[in-house]
C-alpha positions as CSV (number, residue, x, y, z in Angstrom):
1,X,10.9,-17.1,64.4
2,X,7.3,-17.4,63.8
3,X,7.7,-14.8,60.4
4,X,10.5,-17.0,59.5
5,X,8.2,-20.4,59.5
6,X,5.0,-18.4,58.0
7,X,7.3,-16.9,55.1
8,X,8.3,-20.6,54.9
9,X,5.4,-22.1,54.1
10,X,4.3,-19.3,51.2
11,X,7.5,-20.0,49.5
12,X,7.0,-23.6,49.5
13,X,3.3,-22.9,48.8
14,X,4.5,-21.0,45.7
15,X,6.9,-23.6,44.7
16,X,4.3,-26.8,44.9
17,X,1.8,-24.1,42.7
18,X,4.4,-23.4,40.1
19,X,5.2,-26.8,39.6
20,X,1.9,-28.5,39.3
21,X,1.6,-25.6,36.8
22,X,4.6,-25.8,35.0
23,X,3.9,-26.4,31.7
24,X,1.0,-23.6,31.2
25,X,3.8,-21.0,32.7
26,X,6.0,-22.5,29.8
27,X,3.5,-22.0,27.8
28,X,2.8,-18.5,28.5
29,X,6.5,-17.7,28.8
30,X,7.0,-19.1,24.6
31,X,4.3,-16.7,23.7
32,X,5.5,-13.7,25.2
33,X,8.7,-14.3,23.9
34,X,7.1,-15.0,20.3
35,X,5.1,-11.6,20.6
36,X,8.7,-9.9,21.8
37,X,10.2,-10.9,18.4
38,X,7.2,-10.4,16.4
39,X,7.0,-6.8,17.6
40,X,10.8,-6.1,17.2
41,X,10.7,-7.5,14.1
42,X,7.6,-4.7,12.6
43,X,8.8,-2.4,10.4
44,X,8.6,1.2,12.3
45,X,4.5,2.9,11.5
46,X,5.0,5.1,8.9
47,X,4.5,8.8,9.4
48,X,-0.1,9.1,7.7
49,X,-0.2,10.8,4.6
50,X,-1.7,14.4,5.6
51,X,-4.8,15.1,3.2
52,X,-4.5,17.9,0.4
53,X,-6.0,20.7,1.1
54,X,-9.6,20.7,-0.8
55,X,-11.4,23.8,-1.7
56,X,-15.4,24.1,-1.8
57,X,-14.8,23.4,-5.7
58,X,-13.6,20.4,-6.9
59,X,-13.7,19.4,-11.1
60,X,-14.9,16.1,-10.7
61,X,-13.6,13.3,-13.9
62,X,-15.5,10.0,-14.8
63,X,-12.8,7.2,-15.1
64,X,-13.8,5.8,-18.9
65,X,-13.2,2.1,-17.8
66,X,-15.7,1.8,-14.8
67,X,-17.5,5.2,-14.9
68,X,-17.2,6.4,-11.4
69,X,-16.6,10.1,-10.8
70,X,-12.5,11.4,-9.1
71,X,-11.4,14.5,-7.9
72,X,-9.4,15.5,-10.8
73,X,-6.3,15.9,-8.2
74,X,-6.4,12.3,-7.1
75,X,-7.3,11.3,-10.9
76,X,-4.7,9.0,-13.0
77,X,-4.0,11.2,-16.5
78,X,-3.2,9.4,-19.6
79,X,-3.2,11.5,-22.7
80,X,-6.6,13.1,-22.3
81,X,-8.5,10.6,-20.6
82,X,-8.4,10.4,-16.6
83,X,-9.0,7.2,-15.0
84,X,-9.6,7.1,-11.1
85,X,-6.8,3.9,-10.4
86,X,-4.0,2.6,-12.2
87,X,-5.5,-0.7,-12.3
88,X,-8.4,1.0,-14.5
89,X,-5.7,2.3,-16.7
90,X,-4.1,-0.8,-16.7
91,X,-7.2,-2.7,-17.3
92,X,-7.7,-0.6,-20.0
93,X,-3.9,-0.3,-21.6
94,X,-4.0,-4.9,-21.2
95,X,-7.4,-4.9,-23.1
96,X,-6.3,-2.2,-26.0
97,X,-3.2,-4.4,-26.5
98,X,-5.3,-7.5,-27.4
99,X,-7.7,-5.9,-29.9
């Protein structure tokens, strides 16, 4: 009997807690729920790229539009010219076009 009045008063102890604090479990209930979705919702991680394999020596280009120096490998190719991004070569293609 006494365990029956003791487990009693911790339920009713629990129940005057979780209503004076109601609206913060609410609260934290909404935003577990939002970070449910949000995570459901992310597309699945993509598998990393694995690097190429790079020997000791590398020909290094120089990008005409900006100057800096690319592995050749990693190097954008337009006719004879290599150009370390596309937006350099696209830079470059946009400003040929006006002249």
């Amino acid at each position: 009997m006494k365990w029956l009045i003791i487990l009693g008063l911790i339920l009713l102890l629990i129940a005057v807690v979780a209503w004076h604090f109601r609206k913060h479990i609410q609260s934290a209930w909404f935003i577990y729920q939002t970070f449910r979705k949000m995570r459901q919702m992310r597309p699945p991680a993509e598998k990393p790229l694995e690097p190429k394999a790079k020997s000791g020596d590398t020909e290094l280009v120089r990008c005409p539009k900006c100057g800096k120096w690319t592995p050749k490998d990693d190097a954008v190719k337009l006719k004879s010219d290599f150009f370390c991004s596309l937006a350099c070569l696209e830079e470059t293609m946009a400003f040929n076009r006006r002249q």
